[in-house]
C-alpha positions in Angstrom: -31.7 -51.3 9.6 -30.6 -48.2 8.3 -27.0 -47.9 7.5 -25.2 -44.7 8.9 -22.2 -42.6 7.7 -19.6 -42.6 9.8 -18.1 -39.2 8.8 -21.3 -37.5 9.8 -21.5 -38.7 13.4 -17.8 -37.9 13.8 -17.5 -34.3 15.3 -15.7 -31.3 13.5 -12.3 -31.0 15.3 -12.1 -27.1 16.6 -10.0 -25.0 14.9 -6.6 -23.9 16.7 -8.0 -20.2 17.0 -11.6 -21.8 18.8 -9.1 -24.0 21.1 -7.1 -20.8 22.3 -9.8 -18.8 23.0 -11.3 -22.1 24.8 -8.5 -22.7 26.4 -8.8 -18.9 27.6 -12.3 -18.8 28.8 -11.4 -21.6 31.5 -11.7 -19.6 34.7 -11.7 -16.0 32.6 -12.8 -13.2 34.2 -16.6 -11.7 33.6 -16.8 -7.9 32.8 -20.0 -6.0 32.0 -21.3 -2.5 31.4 -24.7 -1.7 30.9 -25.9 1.7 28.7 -29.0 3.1 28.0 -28.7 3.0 24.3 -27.7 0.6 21.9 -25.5 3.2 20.3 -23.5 3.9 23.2 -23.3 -0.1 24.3 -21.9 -0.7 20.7 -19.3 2.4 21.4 -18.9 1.1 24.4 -18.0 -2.6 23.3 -15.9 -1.0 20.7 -13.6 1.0 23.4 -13.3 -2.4 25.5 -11.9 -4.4 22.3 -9.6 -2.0 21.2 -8.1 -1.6 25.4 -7.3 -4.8 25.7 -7.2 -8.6 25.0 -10.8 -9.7 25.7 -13.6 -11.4 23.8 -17.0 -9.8 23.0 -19.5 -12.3 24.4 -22.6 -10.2 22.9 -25.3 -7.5 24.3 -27.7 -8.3 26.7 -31.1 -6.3 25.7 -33.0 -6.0 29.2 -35.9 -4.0 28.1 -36.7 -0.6 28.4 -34.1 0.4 26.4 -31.0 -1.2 28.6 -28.1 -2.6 27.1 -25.3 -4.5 28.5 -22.2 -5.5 26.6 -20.5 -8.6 27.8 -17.0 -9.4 27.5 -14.6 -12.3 29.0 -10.9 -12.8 29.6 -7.9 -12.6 32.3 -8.6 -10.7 34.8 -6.7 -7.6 34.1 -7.5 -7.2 30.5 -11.1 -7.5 31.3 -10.2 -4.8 34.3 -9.0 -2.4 31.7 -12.1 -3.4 29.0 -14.4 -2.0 31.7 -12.8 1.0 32.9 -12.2 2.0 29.1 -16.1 1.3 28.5 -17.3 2.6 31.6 -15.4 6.2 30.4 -17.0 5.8 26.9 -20.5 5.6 28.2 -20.3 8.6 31.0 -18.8 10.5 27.9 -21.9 9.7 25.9 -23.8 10.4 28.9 -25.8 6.7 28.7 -23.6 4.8 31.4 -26.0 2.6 33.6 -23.6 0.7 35.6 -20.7 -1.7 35.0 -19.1 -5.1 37.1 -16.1 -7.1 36.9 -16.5 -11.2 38.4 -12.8 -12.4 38.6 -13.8 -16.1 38.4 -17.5 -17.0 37.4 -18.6 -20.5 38.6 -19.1 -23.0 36.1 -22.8 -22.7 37.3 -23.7 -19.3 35.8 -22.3 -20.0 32.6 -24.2 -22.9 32.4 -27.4 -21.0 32.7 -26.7 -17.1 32.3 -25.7 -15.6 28.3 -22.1 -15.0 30.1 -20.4 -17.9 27.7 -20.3 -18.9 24.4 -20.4 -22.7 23.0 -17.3 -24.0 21.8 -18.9 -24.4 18.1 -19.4 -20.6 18.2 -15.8 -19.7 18.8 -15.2 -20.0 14.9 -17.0 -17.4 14.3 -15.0 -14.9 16.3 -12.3 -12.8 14.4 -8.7 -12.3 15.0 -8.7 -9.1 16.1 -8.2 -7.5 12.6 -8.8 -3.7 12.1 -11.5 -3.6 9.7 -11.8 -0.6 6.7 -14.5 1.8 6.4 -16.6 3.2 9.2 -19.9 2.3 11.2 -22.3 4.8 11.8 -25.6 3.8 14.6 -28.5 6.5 14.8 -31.2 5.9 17.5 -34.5 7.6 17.3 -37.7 7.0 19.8 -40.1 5.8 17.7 -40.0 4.0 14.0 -41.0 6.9 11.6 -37.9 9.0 13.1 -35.5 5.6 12.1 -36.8 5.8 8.9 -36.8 9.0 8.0 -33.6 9.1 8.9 -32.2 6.2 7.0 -33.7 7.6 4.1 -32.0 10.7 4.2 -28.6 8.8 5.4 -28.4 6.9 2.4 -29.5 9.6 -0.3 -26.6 12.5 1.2 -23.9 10.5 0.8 -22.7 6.4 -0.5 -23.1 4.2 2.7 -25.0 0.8 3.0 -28.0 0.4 5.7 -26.8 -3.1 7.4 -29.7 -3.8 9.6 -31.8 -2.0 12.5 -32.1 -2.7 16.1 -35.4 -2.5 18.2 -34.4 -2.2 22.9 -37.4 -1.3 23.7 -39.0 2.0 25.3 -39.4 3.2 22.1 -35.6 2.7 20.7 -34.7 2.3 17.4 -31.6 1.9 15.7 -30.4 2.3 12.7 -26.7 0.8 11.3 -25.0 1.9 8.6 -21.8 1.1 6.9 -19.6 3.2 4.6 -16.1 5.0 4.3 -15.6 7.1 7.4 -16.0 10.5 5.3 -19.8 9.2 4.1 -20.5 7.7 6.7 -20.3 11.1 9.0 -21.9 13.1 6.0 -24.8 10.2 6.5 -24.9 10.2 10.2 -25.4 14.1 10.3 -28.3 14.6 7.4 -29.9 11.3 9.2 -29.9 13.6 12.7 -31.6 16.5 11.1 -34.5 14.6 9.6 -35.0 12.5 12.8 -35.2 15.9 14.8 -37.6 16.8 12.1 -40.0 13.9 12.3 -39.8 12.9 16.0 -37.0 12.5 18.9 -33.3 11.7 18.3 -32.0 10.1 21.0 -28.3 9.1 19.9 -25.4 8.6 17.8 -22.6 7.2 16.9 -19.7 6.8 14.1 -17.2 4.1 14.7 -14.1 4.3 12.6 -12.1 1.3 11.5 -14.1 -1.0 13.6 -12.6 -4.7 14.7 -13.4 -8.1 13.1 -15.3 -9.2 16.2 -17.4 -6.0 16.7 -18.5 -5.9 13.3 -19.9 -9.9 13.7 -21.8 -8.5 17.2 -24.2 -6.3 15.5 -27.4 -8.1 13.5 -27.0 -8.3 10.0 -29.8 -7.7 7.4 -30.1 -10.3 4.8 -28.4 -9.1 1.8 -30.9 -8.0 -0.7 -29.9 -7.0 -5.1 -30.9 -4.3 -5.7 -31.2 -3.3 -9.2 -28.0 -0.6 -10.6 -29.2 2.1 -13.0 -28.0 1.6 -16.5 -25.1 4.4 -17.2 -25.4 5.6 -20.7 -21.9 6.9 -22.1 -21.9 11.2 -22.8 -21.0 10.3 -26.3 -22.7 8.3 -28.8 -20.5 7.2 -31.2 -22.0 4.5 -34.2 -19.9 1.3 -34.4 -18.6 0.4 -37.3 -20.7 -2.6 -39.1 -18.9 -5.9 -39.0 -18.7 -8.0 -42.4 -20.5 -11.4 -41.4 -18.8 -14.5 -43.6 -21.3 -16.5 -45.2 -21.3 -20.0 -46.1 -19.8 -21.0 -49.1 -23.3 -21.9 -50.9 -24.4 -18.6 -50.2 -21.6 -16.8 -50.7 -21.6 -17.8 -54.3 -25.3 -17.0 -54.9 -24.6 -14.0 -54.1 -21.4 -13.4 -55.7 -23.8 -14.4 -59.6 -26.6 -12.3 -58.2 -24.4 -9.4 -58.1 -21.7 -10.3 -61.3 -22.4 -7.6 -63.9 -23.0 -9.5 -67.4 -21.0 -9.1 -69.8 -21.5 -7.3 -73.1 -22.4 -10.0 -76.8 -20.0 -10.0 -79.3 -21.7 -9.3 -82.5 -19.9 -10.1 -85.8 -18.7 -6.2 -87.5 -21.3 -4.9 -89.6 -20.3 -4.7 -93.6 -19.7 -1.3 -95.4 -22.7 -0.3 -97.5 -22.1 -0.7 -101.6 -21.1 2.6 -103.1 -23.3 3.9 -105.7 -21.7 5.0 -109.2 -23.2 8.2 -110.7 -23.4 8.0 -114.6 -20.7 11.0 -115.8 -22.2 12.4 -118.5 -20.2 12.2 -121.8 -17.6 15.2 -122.4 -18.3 18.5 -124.4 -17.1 18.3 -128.0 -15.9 21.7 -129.3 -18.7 23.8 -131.3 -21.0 22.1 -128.7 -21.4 25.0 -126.5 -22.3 27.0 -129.5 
């Protein structure tokens, strides 16, 4: 018999912030509007969050490049979410259609991606206003997408986050970055995509919420390998005096001692030599 833990078979409690927005979901209205692009449905979701107090389910992907965002809550902020979506698409000129269900049955959340699981309801930010800037670029066809993220992230210092395939021949591109790059990006990446095949759409979100940002795929994160700076000026450091052990230390010290000079005992004078004087003159001599 194999002994169990009991901590593993007991389930995690919720958090506080998963039981409100469980608590909220009970009878919450449905509200849906479908684009055909995944640019404009992540626009879209983006104007729905920011109108009112609802919760991004996720995007339905349909096929043939239809998208549909998904979002749930009381029934007149969901009423608002899709009349600021539905606007945001027909401005983009990719709005398919939209609905609002005031009370889904428990049915269609059972089978239909209208609902999420109570475990997922962690994962859902607070609402927070997120820094930097998103920028999506759609192309039809894959060389356009990445031609287009090549030249995105050599004219100016964003971050490619992942891609998105809908179908038809749609491919998305997501980028992330300050909101100044980010449009410097989004505009080179439109003229090389014109240059290699079709753009199709665009868009730059700007200080985009918690919950959007956790909606889109994410790439897994990759290192990639920073160039090595060298300074302008070369300067030569100083050489640092290593201490050596004391053994050594004193080799060294006699190998280097300069030896001092012998003392040698102070040489004698040499003997003076006597010349003989010769005897003096006697007068009448010099005669």
């Amino acid at each position: 018999m194999v002994a169990t833990n009991s901590k593993q078979l007991a389930l995690a409690k919720p958090s506080p912030h998963a039981q409100r927005w469980a608590s909220k979901l009970k009878g919450a209205a449905l509200g849906m509007v479908s684009t055909h692009s995944f640019p404009a449905v992540v626009g879209t979701a983006d104007a729905m969050l920011k109108s009112s107090d609802v919760m991004l389910i996720g995007y339905e992907k349909t096929g043939a490049g239809h998208c549909t965002a998904v979002v749930r809550g009381g029934v007149a902020d969901v009423r608002m979410a899709v009349e600021a979506g539905t606007a945001t698409a027909k401005q983009f000129g990719q709005f398919i259609s939209s609905s609002l269900i005031p009370r889904p049955l428990p049915n269609l959340e059972a089978v239909l991606p209208i609902c999420m699981r109570l475990d997922e309801l962690d994962r859902i930010g607070k609402g927070r206003v997120g820094s930097g800037a998103l920028g999506l670029l759609e192309t039809r066809g894959f060389p356009a997408m990445v031609g287009a993220a090549d030249a995105m992230t050599k004219a100016a210092e964003v971050q490619v986050v992942a891609h998105q395939s809908i179908g038809d021949g749609l491919c998305t591109v997501i980028i992330r970055g300050s909101l100044s790059n980010v449009a410097i990006a989004v505009e080179a990446g439109m003229h090389e995509a014109e240059r290699i095949g079709e753009l199709h759409a665009v868009m730059v979100i700007p200080r985009p919420l918690d919950d959007l940002e956790q909606s889109l795929p994410q790439a897994d994160a990759v290192e990639t390998q920073q160039p090595v700076r060298l300074p302008l000026k070369l300067e030569e450091k100083e050489k640092e005096l290593v201490e050596l052990p004391e053994a050594a230390a004193a080799e060294v010290a006699q190998e280097m001692a300069v030896p001092e000079p012998t003392k040698t005992a102070d040489p004698q004078p040499a003997p003076l030599k006597v010349v003989p004087q010769p005897p003096p003159l006697q007068e009448g001599e010099l005669d």
